[in-house]
C-alpha positions in Angstrom: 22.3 -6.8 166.6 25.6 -10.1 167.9 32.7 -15.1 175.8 34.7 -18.0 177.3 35.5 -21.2 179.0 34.3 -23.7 176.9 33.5 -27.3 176.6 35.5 -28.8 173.8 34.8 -31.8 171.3 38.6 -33.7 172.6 37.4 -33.6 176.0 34.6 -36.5 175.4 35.4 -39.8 173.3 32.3 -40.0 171.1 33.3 -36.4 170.1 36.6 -37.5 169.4 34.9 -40.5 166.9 32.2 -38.0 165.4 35.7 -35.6 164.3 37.6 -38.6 163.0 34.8 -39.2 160.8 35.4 -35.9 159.0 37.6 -34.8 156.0 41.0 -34.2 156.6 41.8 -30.4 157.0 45.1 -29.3 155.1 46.2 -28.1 157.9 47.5 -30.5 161.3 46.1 -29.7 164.4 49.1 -28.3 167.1 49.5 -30.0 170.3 48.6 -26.9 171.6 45.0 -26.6 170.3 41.9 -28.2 171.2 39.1 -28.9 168.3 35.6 -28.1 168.8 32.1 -28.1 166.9 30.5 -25.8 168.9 30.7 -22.4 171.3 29.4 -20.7 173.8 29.7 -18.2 175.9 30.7 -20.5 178.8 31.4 -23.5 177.2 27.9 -24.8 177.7 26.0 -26.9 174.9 22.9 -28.7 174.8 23.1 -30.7 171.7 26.0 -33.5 170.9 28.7 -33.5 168.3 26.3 -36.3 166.3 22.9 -33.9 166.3 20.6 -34.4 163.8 19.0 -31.3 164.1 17.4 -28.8 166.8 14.7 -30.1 169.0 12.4 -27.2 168.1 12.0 -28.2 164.4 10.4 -30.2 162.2 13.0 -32.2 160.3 10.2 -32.9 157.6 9.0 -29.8 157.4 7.6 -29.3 153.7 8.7 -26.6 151.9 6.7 -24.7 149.4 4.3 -21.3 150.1 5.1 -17.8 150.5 6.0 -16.0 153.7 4.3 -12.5 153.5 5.1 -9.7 155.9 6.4 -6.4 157.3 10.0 -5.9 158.9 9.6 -5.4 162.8 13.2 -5.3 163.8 16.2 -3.4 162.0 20.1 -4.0 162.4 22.6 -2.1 160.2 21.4 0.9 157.5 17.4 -0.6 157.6 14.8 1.3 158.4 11.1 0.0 158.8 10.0 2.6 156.4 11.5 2.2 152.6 14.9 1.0 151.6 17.5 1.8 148.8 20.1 -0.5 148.5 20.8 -4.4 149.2 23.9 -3.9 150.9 22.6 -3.4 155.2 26.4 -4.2 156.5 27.4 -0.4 155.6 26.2 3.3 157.0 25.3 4.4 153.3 21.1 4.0 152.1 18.5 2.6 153.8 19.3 -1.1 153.5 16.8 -3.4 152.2 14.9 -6.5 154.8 15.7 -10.1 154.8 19.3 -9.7 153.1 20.9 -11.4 156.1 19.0 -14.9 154.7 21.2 -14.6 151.6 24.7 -15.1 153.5 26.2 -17.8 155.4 28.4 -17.6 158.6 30.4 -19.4 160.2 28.7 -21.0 162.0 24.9 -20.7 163.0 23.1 -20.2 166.6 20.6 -22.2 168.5 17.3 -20.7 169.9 17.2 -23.4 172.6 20.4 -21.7 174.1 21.6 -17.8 175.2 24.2 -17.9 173.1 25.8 -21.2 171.5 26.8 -21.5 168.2 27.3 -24.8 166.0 29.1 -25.0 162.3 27.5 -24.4 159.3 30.2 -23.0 156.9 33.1 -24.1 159.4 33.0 -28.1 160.4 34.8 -27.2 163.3 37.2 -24.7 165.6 40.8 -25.1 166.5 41.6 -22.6 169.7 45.0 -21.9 171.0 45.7 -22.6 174.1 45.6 -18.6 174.8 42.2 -18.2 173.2 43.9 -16.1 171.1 44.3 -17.3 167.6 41.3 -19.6 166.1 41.3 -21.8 163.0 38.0 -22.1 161.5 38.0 -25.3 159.5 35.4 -24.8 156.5 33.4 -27.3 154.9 34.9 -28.2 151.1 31.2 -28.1 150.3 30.8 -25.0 150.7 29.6 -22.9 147.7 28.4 -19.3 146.8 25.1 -19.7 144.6 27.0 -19.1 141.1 28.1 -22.5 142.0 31.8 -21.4 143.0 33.8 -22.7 145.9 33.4 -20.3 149.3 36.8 -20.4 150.8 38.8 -19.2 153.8 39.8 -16.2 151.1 35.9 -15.0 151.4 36.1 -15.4 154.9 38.8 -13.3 155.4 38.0 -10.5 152.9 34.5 -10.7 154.6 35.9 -10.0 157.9 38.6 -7.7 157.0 36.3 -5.4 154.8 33.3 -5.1 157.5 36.2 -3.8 160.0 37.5 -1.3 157.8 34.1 -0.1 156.0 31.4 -1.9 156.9 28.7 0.2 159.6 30.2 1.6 162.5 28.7 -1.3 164.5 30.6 -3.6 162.6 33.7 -2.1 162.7 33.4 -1.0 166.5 32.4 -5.1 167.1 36.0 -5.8 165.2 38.2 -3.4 167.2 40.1 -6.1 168.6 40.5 -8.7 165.9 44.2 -8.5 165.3 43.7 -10.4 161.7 42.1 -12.9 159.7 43.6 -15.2 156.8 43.7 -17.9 155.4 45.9 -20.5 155.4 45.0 -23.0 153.1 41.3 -23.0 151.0 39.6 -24.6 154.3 41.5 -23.0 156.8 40.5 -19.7 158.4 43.0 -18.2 161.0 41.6 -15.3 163.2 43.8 -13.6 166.0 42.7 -12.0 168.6 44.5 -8.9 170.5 45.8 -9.8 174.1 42.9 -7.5 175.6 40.4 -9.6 173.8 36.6 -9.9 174.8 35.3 -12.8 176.2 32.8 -12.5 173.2 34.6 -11.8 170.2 35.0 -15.4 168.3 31.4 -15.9 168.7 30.9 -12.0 166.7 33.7 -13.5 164.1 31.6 -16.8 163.5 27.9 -15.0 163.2 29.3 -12.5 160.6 28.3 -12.6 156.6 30.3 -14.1 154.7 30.7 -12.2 151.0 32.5 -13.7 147.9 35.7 -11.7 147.3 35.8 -12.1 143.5 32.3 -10.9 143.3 33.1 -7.3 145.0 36.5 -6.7 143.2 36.0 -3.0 141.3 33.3 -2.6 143.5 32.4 0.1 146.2 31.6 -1.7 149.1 30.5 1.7 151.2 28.5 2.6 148.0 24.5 1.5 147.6 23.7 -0.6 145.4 20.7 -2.7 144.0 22.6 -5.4 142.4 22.6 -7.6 144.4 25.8 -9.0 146.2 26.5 -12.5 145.6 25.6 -15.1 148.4 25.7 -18.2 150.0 22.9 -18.6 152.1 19.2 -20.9 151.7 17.9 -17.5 150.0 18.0 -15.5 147.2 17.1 -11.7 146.1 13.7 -12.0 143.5 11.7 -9.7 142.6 11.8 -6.0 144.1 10.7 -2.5 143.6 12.9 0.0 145.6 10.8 1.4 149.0 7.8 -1.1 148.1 9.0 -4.5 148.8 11.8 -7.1 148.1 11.1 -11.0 147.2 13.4 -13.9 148.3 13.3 -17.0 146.5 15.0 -20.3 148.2 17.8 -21.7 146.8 16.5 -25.5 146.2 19.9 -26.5 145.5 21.5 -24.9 148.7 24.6 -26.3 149.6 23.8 -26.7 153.3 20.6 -27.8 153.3 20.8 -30.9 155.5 23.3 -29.9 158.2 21.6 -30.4 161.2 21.8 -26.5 161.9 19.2 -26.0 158.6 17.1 -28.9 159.0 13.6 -27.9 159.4 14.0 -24.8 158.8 14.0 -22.3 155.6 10.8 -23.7 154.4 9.1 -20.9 152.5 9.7 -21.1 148.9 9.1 -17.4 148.5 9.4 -14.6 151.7 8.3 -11.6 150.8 8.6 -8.3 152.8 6.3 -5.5 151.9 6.8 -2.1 153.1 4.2 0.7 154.8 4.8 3.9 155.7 1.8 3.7 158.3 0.9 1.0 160.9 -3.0 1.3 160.0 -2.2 0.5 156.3 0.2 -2.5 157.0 -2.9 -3.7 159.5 -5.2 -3.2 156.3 -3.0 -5.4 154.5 -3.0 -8.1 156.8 -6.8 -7.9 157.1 -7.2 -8.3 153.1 -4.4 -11.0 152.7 -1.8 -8.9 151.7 0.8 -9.9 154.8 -0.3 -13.3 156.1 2.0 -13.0 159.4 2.2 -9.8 161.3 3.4 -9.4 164.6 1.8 -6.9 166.5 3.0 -3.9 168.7 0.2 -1.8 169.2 -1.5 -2.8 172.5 -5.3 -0.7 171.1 -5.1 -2.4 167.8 -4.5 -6.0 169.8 -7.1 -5.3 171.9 -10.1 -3.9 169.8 -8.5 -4.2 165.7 -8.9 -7.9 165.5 -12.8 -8.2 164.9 -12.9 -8.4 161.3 -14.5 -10.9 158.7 -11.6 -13.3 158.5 -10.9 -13.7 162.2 -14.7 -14.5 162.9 -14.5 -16.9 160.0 -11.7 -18.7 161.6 -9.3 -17.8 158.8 -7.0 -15.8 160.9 -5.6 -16.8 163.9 -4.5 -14.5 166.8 -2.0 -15.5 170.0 0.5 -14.4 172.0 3.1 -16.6 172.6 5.7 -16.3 175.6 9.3 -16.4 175.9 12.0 -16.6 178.3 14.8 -14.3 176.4 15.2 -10.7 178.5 12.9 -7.7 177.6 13.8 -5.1 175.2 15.3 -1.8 176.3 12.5 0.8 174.7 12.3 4.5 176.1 12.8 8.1 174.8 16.7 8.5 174.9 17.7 11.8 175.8 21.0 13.5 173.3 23.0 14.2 176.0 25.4 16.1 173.6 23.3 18.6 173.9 23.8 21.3 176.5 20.1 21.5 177.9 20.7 17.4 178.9 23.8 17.3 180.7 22.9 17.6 184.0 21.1 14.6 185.0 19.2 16.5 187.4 17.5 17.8 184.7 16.9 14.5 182.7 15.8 12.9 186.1 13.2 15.9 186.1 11.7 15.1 182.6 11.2 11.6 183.4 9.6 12.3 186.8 6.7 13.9 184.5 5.5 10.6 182.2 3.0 8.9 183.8 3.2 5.4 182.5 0.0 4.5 184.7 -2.4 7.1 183.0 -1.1 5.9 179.9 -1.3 2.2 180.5 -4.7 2.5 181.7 -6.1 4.9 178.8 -3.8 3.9 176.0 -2.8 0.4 175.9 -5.5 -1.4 178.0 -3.2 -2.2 180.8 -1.1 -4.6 178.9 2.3 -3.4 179.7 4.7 -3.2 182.6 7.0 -0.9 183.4 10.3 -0.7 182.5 12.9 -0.2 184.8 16.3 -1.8 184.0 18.4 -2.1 181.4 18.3 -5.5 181.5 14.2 -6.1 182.1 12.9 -9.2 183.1 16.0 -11.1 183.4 18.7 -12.1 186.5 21.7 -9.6 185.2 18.5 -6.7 187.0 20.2 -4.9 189.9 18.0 -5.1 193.1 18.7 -3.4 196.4 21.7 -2.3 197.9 24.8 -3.5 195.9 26.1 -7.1 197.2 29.8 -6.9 198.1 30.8 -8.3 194.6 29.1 -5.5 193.2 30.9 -3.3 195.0 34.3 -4.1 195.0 33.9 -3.4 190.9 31.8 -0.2 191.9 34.4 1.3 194.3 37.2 2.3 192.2 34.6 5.1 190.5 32.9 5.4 193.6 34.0 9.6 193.6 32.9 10.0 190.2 29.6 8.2 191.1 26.4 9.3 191.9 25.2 8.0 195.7 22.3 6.2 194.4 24.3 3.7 192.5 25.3 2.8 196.2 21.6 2.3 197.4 18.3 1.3 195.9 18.8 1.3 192.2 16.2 4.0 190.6 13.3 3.3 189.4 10.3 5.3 188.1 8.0 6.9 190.3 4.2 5.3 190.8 2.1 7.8 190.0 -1.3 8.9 191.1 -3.0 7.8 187.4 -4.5 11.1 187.2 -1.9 11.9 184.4 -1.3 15.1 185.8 0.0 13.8 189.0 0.9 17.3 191.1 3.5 15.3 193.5 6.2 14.4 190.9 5.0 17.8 188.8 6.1 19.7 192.1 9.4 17.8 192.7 10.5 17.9 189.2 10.4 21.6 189.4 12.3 21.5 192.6 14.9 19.3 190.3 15.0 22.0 187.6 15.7 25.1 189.9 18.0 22.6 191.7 20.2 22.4 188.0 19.9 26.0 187.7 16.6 26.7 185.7 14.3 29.6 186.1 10.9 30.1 185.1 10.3 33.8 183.7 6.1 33.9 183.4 5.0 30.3 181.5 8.5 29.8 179.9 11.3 28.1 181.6 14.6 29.2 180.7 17.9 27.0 180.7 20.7 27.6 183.1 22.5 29.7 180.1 19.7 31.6 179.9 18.3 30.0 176.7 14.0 28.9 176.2 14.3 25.1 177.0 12.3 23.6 173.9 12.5 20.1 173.7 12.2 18.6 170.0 10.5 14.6 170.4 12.0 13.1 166.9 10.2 10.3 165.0 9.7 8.7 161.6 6.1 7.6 162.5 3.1 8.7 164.2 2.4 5.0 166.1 4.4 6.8 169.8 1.9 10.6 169.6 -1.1 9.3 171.9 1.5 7.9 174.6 4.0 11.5 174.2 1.3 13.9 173.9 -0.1 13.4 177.4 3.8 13.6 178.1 4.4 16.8 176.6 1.6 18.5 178.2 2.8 17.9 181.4 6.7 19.5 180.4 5.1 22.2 179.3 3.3 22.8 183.0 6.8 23.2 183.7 7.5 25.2 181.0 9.3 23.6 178.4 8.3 24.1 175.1 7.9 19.9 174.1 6.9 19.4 170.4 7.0 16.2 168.7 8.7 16.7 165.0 7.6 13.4 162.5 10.2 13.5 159.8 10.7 10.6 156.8 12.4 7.8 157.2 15.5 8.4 155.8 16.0 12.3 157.2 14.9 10.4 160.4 17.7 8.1 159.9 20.2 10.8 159.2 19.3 12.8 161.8 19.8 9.9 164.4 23.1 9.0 162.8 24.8 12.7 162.9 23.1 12.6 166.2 20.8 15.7 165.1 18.3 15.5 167.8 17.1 16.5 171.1 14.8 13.0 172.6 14.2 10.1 170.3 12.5 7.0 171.1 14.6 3.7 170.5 13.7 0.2 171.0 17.3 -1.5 171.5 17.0 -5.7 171.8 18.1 -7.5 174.8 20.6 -9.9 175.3 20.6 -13.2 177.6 24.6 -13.0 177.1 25.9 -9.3 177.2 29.3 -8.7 175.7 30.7 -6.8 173.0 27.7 -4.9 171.9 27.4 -3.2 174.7 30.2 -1.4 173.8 28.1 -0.3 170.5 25.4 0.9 172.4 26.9 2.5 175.7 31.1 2.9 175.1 32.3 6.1 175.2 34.3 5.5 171.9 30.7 4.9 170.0 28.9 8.3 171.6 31.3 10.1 169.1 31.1 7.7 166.6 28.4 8.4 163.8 26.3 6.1 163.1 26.5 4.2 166.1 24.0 2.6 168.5 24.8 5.1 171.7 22.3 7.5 170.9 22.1 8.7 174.2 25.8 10.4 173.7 26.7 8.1 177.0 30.1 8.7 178.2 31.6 7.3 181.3 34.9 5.7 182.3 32.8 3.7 185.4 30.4 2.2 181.8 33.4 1.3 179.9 35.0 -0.5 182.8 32.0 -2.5 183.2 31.3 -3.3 179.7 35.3 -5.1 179.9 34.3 -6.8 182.9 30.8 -8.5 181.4 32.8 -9.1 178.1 35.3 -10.6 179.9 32.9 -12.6 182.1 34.0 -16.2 182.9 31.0 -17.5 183.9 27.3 -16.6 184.1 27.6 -15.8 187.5 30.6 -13.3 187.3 27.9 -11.9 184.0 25.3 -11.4 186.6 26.9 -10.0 188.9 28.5 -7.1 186.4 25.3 -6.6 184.3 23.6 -5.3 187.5 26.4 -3.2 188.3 26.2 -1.6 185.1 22.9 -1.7 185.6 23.0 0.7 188.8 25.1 3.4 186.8 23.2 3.6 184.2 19.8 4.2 185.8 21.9 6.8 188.4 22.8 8.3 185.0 19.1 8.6 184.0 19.9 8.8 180.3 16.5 7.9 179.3 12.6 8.1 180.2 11.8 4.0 180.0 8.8 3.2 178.5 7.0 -0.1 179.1 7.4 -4.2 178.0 5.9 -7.0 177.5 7.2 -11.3 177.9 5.6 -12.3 175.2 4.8 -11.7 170.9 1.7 -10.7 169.8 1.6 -12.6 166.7 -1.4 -13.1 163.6 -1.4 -14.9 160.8 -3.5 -16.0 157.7 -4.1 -20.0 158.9 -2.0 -21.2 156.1 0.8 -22.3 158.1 1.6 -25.6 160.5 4.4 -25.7 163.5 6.1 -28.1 165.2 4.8 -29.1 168.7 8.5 -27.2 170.6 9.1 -23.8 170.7 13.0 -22.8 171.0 13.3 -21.8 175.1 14.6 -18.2 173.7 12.0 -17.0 170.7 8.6 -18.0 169.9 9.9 -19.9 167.0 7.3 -17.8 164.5 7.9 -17.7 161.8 11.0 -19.6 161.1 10.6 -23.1 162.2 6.9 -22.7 160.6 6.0 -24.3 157.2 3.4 -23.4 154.5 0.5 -26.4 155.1 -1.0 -26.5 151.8 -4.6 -28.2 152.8 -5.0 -25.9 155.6 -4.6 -22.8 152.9 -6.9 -24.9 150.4 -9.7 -25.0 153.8 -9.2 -21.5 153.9 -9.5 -20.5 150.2 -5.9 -19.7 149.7 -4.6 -22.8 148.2 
């Protein structure tokens, strides 16, 4: 779950003599086009036409070992839980982990920058001078692994199909991609509609690229555990549905050496194994099963790792920082729901969680809090709005709240008793202020109605942090219950929308654009399926999400992130939870790394390499 201005190839000499060095495309270049190997949001790149590979890596990184773990972060129809089909680009079954490493794109991102891309399955980019149209020029060397050709026919199919059936994310991403064909077997053309976002080519390159003659007569909404035929360094193994799914690398992959694989794809085997309960996973990891686990549970960090193999040196622990911006996690309140539309009422419920009890009795004072949208990065709103935020405030300004015109909210400090009577008082003023009235312990609704409050999860990890939470809504009177369904009724529920507060851990960006749309546009609140859980619909949001998609430069990013930022804490859509800069990670000490990290992810474990003496030291040679 993901612009421009840029700088192009033409504009520089040597990238002129790097391009003339390439195969003739079938295609001439137009007078009006400029050619490029790489893009980014602003036209910004670190690395030359003639890189070898990325700085972070190991360019003779061994390959060999297995990669053993659990999925910690889901995009399409996964869920951490189980998974029922190998096809995670639709809305249909719970989609299996680690499909995304059997598909090329494009072109493929670097973790030393926010958000450039260089070309793996496309050599290069022609741009019209309007930044409308773009011609992907594709390697000739490209090949699916049944050995046949991948052309600009795949890439095309690929692209149409995931805008007229893939997920809703997908096909809410593609809105504004007018077409894509091909015009010759190495020529991709992709248009762009005149209201473009800044964003969209870079969505276009990063997408999967299927083989058309492998899905003719087939469903592509439909599950399926055959799996779809790829491209990419791996491969679907062996698998047993909801208990884990093997991937074996391609030895013979096509695209291997380009400089954006080198180093990296080194396991011969990755393996993803699947646990319904975070204790059991941990067990796994302590008896070898997993041998890399990143950890998200500040008590087990602080007291679980004091077993056998960490004593004996055979497990390593660390925590590794990293500059990207914090994720957005909190309990999201439904505001389709008539008990949540007044946001007098939502600010009310947050007023009650008190993240410093919590912090200090649950998870060891670890955390911070949360308090933007865009944690721990500059596109945070601070203060009074500048005057550039408000000249794109003031147009909504009467359908505004006043505090998006002051200090932006933030969560109250409380007194760390966990039952702090101050905000417990004025939240009740906030509920009578909406409407509410309290008839003996129960709290009624402005219609009249009990307010119960069902907390919806798929786990149990979240109860000791909501329970504390709960009791203090019910000191108000609301009836607050947690409900722990299944996976995949959770994942239902949450894509018809069936549910009152949810918790949702939503990955940040350093380069907003079009997924914001996804998560807060009006169109995706009624779209199933989507990422706009919240139900957020606001014509003030969806002008803001067109200005940061349409950013030209960082600054003019900045300055409409934090303006965005100011409506949608006003909005208080959500109760924010906590973050962290940094991965927990563990691992079996099996494993070597090169001496950089990328600037944007701890690297772990995908620039990492199986290190066959150190697993032999170890006893798991």
């Amino acid at each position: 779950m993901r612009t421009f201005d840029r700088r192009t190839l033409l504009k520089t000499g040597a990238a002129g003599a790097v391009l003339s060095l390439l195969p003739r495309s079938s295609l001439a270049q137009s007078p009006e086009e400029t050619e490029t190997y790489g893009l980014s949001a602003f036209g910004d790149l670190k690395y030359p036409p003639d890189f070898q590979h990325f700085a972070y890596v190991n360019p003779a990184a061994p390959k060999g070992g297995t990669l053993a773990l659990q999925i910690k972060q889901t995009s399409g129809n996964q869920n951490f839980d189980t998974f029922n089909t190998l096809n995670i680009y639709v809305l249909r079954g719970d989609g299996a982990a680690g499909m995304g490493a059997t598909f090329d794109t494009l072109m493929a991102g670097s973790g030393d920058e926010p958000d450039a891309l260089y070309g793996l399955v496309a050599r290069s980019v022609r741009v019209s001078a309007d930044k409308l149209t773009y011609r992907f020029i594709l390697r000739p060397e490209a090949r699916f692994h049944d050995g046949s050709r991948l052309t600009a026919k795949d890439a095309a199919f690929s692209l149409n199909i995931l805008k007229e059936k893939g997920h809703p994310v997908y096909r809410a991403l593609l809105t504004q991609m007018a077409s894509a064909e091909p015009e010759a077997d190495d020529v991709l053309r992709v248009r762009f509609t005149q209201k473009r976002s800044r964003d969209l080519h870079l969505v276009v390159a990063a997408l999967p690229i299927f083989s058309e003659r492998d899905w003719q007569g087939k469903d592509f909404e439909a599950s399926t555990l055959e799996a779809p035929l790829g491209s990419g360094p791996y491969k679907v193994g062996k698998f047993e549905v909801g208990r884990f799914i093997e991937f074996e690398r391609v030895p013979d992959y096509w695209a291997k050496d380009l400089p954006v694989n080198v180093g990296q794809n080194n396991f011969d085997r990755i393996r993803w194994e699947y646990f319904r309960d975070r204790t059991v996973a941990f067990e796994a990891f302590k008896n070898g099963t997993l041998n890399y686990h990143e950890e998200y549970t500040s008590r087990i960090w602080s007291t679980g790792y004091d077993f056998p193999a960490i004593r004996d040196g055979k497990v390593k622990k660390e925590e590794i920082e990293n500059d990207a911006p914090s994720s957005v996690q909190g309990w999201y309140f439904n505001t389709r729901r008539e008990a949540f539309k007044d946001p007098r009422i939502r600010e009310a419920i947050g007023l009650v969680f008190d993240f410093e009890w919590t912090n200090a009795n649950i998870m060891f004072g670890l955390y911070k809090r949360t308090t933007s949208y865009f944690e721990n990065s500059d596109m945070k709103a601070a203060g009074p709005p500048p005057p550039e935020e408000l000249a794109l405030l003031e147009p909504f300004r009467g359908g505004l709240p006043a505090s998006v015109f002051g200090e932006p909210p933030v969560p109250p400090v409380s007194d760390g008793s966990g039952q702090d009577r101050k905000l417990l008082r004025r939240a009740d003023e906030l509920l009578r202020e909406a409407g509410c009235k309290r008839e003996g312990g129960a709290l009624k609704l402005p219609n009249g109605q009990p307010f119960r409050i069902e907390f919806l999860d798929f786990q149990a990890a979240l109860q000791p942090h909501t329970q504390p939470f709960q009791t203090n809504l019910k000191r108000l009177g609301i009836d607050a219950f947690s409900r722990v369904v299944d996976a995949a009724q959770y994942q239902r529920r949450m894509e018809e929308f069936d549910f009152d507060m949810a918790s949702r851990n939503l990955s940040g960006g350093s380069t907003p654009g079009d997924g914001l749309r996804v998560v807060y546009g009006s169109e995706a609140a009624k779209t199933p399926g989507s990422q706009n859980i919240a139900g957020i619909s606001d014509p003030a949001v969806d002008a803001l999400i067109e200005t940061i998609a349409n950013a030209k430069s960082r600054q003019d990013l900045n300055t409409a992130c934090r303006a965005l930022d100011r409506v949608l804490r006003s909005g208080h859509y959500w109760v924010p939870m906590w973050y962290r800069a940094s991965d927990w990670i563990a691992y079996w000490d099996q494993f070597s790394r090169p001496e950089q990290k990328p600037r944007f992810t701890s690297g772990a474990p995908g620039t990492w390499w199986y290190d066959a003496e150190k697993a032999k030291r170890i006893g798991r040679g």
